[in-house]
C-alpha positions as CSV (number, residue, x, y, z in Angstrom):
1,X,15.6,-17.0,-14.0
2,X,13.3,-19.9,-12.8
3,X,10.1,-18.3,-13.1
4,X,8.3,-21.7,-12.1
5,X,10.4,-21.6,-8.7
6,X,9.9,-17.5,-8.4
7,X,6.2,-18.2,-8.9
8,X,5.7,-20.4,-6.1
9,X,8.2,-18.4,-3.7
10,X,6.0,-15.1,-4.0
11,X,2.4,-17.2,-4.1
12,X,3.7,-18.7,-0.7
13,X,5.6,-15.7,0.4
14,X,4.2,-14.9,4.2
15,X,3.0,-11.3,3.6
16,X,0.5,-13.1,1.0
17,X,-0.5,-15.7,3.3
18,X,-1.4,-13.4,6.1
19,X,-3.9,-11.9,4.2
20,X,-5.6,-14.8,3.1
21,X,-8.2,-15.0,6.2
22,X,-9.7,-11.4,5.8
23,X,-12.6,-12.8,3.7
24,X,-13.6,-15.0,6.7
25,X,-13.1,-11.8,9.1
26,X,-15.2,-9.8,7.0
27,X,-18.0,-11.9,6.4
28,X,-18.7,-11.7,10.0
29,X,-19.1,-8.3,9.8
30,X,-22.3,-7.3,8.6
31,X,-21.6,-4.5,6.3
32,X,-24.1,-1.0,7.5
33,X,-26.4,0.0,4.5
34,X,-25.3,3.5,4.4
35,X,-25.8,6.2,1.2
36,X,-22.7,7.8,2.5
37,X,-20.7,5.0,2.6
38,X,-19.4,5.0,-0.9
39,X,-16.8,2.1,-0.8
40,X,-15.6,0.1,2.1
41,X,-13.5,-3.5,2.5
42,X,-11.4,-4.2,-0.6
43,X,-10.1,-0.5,-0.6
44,X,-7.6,0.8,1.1
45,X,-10.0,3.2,3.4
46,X,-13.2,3.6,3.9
47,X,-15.0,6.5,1.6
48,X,-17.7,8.6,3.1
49,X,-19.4,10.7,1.3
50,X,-19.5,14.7,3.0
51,X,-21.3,17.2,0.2
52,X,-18.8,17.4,-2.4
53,X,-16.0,15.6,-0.6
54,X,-15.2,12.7,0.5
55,X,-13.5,11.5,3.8
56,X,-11.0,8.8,3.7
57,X,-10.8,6.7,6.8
58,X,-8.6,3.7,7.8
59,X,-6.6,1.9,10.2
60,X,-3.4,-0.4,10.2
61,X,-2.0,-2.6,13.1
62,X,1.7,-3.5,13.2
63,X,2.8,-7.2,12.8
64,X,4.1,-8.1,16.4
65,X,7.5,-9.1,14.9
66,X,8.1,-5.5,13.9
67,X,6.9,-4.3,18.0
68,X,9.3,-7.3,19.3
69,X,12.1,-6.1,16.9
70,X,12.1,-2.6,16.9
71,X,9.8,-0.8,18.8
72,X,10.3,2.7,17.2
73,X,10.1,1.5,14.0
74,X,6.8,-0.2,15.1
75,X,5.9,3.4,16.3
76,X,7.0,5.0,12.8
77,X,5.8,2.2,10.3
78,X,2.4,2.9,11.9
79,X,2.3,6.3,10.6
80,X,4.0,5.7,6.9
81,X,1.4,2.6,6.2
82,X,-1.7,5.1,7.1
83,X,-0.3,7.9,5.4
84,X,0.4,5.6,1.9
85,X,-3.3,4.0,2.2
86,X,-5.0,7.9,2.2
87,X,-2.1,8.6,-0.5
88,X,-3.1,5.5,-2.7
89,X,-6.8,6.5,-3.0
90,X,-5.9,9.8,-4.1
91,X,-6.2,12.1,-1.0
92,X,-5.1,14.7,1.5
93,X,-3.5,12.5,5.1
94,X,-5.2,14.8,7.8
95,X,-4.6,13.2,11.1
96,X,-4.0,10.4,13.0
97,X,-4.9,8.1,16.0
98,X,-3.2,5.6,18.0
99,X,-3.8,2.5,20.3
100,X,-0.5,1.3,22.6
101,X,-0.3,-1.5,24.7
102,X,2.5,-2.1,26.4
103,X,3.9,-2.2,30.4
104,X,7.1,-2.0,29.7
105,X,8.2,1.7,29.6
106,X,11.3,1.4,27.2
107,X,9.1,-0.3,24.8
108,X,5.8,2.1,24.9
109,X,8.7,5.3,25.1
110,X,10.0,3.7,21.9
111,X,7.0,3.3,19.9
112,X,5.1,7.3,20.6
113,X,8.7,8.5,19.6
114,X,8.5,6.6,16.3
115,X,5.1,7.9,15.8
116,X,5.7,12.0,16.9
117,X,9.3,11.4,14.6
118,X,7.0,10.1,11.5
119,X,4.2,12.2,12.6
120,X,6.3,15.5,12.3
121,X,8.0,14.4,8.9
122,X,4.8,13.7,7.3
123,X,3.0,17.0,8.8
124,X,0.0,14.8,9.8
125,X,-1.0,15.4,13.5
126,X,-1.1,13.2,16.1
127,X,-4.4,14.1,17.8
128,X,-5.9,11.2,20.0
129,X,-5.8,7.8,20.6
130,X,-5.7,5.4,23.2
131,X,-3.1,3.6,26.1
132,X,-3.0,0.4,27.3
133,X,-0.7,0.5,30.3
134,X,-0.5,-3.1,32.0
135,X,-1.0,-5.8,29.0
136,X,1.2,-8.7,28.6
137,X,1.6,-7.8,25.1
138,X,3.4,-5.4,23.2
139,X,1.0,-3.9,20.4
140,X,0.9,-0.5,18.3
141,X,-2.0,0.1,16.0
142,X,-2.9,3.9,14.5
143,X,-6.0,5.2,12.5
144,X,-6.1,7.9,9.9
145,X,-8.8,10.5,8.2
146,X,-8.0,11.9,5.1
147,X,-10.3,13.8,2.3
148,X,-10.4,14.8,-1.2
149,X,-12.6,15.7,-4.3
150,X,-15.4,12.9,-3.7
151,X,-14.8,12.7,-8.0
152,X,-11.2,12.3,-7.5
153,X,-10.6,8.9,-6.0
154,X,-8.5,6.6,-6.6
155,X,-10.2,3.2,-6.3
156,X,-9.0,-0.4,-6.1
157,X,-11.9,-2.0,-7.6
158,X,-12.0,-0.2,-11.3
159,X,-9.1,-1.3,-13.3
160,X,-10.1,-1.9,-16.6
161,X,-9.3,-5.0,-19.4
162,X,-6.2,-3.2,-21.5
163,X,-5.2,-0.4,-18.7
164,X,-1.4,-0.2,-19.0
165,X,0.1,-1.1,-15.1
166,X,2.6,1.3,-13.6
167,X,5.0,1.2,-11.0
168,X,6.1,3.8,-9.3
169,X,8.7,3.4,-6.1
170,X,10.7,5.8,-4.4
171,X,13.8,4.1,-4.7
172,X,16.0,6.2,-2.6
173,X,16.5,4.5,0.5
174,X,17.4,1.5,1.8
175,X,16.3,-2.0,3.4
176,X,16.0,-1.1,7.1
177,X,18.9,-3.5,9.3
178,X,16.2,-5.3,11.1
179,X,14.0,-6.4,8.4
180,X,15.2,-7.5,5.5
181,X,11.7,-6.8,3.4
182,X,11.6,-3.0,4.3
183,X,13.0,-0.7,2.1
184,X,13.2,2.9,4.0
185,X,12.8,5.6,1.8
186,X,11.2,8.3,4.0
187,X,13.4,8.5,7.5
188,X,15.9,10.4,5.4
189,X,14.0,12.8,3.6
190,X,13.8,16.4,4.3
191,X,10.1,17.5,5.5
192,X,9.5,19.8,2.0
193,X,10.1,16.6,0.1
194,X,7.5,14.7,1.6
195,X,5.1,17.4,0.6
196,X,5.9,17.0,-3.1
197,X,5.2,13.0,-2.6
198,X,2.1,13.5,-0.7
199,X,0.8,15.9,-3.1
200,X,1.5,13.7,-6.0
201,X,-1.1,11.1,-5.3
202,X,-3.4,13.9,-4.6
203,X,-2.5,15.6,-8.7
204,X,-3.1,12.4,-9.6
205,X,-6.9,11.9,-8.5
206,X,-7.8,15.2,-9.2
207,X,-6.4,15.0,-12.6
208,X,-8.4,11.6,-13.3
209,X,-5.3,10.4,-14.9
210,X,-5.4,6.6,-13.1
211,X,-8.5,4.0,-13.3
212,X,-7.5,2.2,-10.3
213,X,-4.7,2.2,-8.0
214,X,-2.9,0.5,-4.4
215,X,0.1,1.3,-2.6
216,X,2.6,-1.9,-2.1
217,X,2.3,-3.5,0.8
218,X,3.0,-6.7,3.2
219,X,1.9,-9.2,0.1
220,X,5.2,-7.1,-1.9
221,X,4.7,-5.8,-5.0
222,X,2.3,-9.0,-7.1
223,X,0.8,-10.1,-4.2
224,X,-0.5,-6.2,-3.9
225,X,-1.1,-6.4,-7.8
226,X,-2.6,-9.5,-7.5
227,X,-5.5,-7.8,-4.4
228,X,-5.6,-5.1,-6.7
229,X,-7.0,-7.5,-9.5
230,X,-8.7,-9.8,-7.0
231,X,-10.9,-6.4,-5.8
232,X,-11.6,-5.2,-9.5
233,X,-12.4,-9.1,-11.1
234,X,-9.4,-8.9,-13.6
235,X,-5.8,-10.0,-14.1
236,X,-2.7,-9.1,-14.9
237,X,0.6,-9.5,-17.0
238,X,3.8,-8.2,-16.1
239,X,7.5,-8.5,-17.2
240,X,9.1,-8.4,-13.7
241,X,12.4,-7.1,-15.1
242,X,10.8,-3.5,-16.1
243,X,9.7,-3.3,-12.0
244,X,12.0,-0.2,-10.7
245,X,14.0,-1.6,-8.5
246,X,18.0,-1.0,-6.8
247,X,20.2,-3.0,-8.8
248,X,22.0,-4.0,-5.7
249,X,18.5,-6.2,-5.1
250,X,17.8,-9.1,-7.1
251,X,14.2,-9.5,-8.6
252,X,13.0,-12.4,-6.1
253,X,13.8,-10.6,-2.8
254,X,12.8,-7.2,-4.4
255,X,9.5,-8.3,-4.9
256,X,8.5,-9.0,-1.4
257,X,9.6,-5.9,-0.5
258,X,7.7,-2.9,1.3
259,X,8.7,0.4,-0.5
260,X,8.2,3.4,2.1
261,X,6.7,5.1,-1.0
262,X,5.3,2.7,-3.7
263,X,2.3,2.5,-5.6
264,X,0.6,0.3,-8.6
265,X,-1.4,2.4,-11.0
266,X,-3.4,1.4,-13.8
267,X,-4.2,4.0,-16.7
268,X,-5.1,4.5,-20.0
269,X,-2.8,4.7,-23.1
270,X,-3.3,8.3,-23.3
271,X,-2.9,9.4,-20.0
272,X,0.5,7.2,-19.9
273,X,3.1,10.1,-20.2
274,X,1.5,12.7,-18.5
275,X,1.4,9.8,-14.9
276,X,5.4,8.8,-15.5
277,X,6.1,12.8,-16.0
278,X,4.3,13.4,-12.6
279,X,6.5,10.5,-10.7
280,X,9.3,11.7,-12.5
281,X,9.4,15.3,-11.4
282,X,9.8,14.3,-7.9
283,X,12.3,11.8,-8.3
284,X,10.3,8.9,-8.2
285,X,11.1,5.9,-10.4
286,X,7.7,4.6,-12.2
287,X,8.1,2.5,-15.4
288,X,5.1,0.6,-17.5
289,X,5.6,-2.9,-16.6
290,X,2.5,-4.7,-18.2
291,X,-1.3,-4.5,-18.9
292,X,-4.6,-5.5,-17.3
293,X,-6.2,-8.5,-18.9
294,X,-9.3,-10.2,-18.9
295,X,-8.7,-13.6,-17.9
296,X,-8.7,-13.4,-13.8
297,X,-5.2,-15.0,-13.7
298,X,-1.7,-12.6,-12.4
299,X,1.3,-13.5,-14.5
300,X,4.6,-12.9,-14.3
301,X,7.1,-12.6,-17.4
302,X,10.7,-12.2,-18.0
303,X,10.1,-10.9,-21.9
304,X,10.5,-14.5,-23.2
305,X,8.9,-16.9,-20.6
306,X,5.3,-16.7,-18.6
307,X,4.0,-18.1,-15.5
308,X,1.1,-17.7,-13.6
309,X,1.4,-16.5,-10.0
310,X,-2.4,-16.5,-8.8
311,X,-5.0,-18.0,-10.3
312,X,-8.0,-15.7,-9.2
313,X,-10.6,-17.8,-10.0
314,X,-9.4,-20.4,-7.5
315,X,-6.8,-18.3,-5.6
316,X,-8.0,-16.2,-2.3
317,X,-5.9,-13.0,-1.5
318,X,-8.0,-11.4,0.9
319,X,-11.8,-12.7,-0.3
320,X,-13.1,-9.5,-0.1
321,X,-15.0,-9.5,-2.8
């Protein structure tokens, strides 16, 4: 494999580019001095301190080529992104909230029955939102609350220098027909098998078996390794052919791809087994695929060769931080 050529493809690859403006959003957002705000951008929700708990809150809109393409799936993407970013910082997906815009019946129609199908597989209620009835556009966007343990999250911003890296991706599915860089893993599940994945994240926080974790998202699975290091001021090595993935996928598409269920974990040596026997009693693939290093640069290897994917000193993924 060209890992020069594969290097470039996934530093250019459009889910990685998107995210590059964030920094400039953020910045003009004057962050509010809060003691109850105990993180905020650069994880993947908002944590606010309640007593002894700690509320998870965060919200996703859905890239307009999904809407255009496939309303419903718009509708039920919105759901499974909100549920994964509660589920990545170790917590309990509550309920959700939604903003449609759309004039077009058969479109808006489309998109509430892709959120009340994903809404009801999940078990996460549907409880407000909000209705846009004569725009010119076609938009879906959903909020979520979530809680836990305020001791047991799961943060973005504390991987350590010599964690071990795990992968962990629910690879029973399959890439949705429309869109080539979705791998569904979650419309054909039965409800009680959902609960055993939600719950998973949630043994895992409570456990304090991770140091730092992030679902896979748009950027695929090293551009989300790569925010993940970019938020906690390390890098990263990993040999790309120990990522789980279908062997009916080759390594440079399956990389870009968004797993309905997929996570990246870092962890201690010791706490190793006990994470991959977790993943492995519901059926989810997770593997060690490299280590956290010092040197702020994400690397990809094939066992033999190395290149470097994102320079973090120079790179931007989100500028967050």
């Amino acid at each position: 494999m060209d890992l020069v050529s594969l290097a470039q493809e996934l530093r250019n690859y459009i889910g990685v580019v998107r995210k590059r403006r964030i920094g400039t959003l953020v910045k003009e957002i004057e962050k509010v001095d809060s003691p109850a705000v105990l993180a905020s951008f650069g994880e993947d929700t908002g944590v606010i301190e309640l007593g002894d708990r700690a509320i998870l809150f965060s919200a996703e809109g859905i890239w307009d080529k999904i809407v255009k393409k496939n309303p419903y799936w718009a509708g039920y993407c919105s759901v499974i992104v909100n549920v994964n970013d509660t589920l990545a910082m170790g917590g309990k997906p509550l309920a959700i909230v939604d903003v449609i815009a759309s004039s077009k019946e058969e479109v808006y129609l489309k998109m509430a029955r892709g959120l009340k199908d994903a809404s009801e597989k999940y078990g996460v209620p549907i409880v407000s939102g909000h209705f846009h009835p004569d725009t010119e556009y076609d938009m879906i966007s959903a909020a979520i609350i979530g809680e836990t343990d305020k001791d047991s999250v799961i943060y973005s911003h504390t991987a350590r220098e010599g964690d071990y890296i795990i992968m962990a991706i629910d690879l029973r599915g399959k890439l949705h027909p429309d869109f080539e860089f979705n791998w569904d893993s979650i419309t054909d599940k039965r409800k009680d098998e959902i609960k055993g994945l939600i719950r998973l994240m949630e043994k895992l926080g409570e456990a304090r078996l991770v140091s730092a974790g992030k679902d896979i998202s748009n950027p695929g699975i090293i551009g989300t390794l790569a925010m993940l290091c970019e938020t906690s001021g390390v890098g990263a090595i990993v040999n790309i052919n120990r990522v789980p993935r279908p062997f009916t996928i080759d390594i440079p598409h399956w990389l870009k791809v968004y797993p309905g269920y997929g996570f990246i974990l870092t962890a201690s040596e010791e706490n190793i087994s006990h994470c991959l026997k977790l993943f492995r009693e519901e059926g989810i693939n997770a593997e060690v695929v490299g280590r956290v290093e010092r040197e702020m640069k994400v690397i990809i290897s094939d066992g033999r060769k190395k290149e470097v994917v994102f320079d973090l000193e120079k790179d931007r993924i989100t500028g967050t931080v």
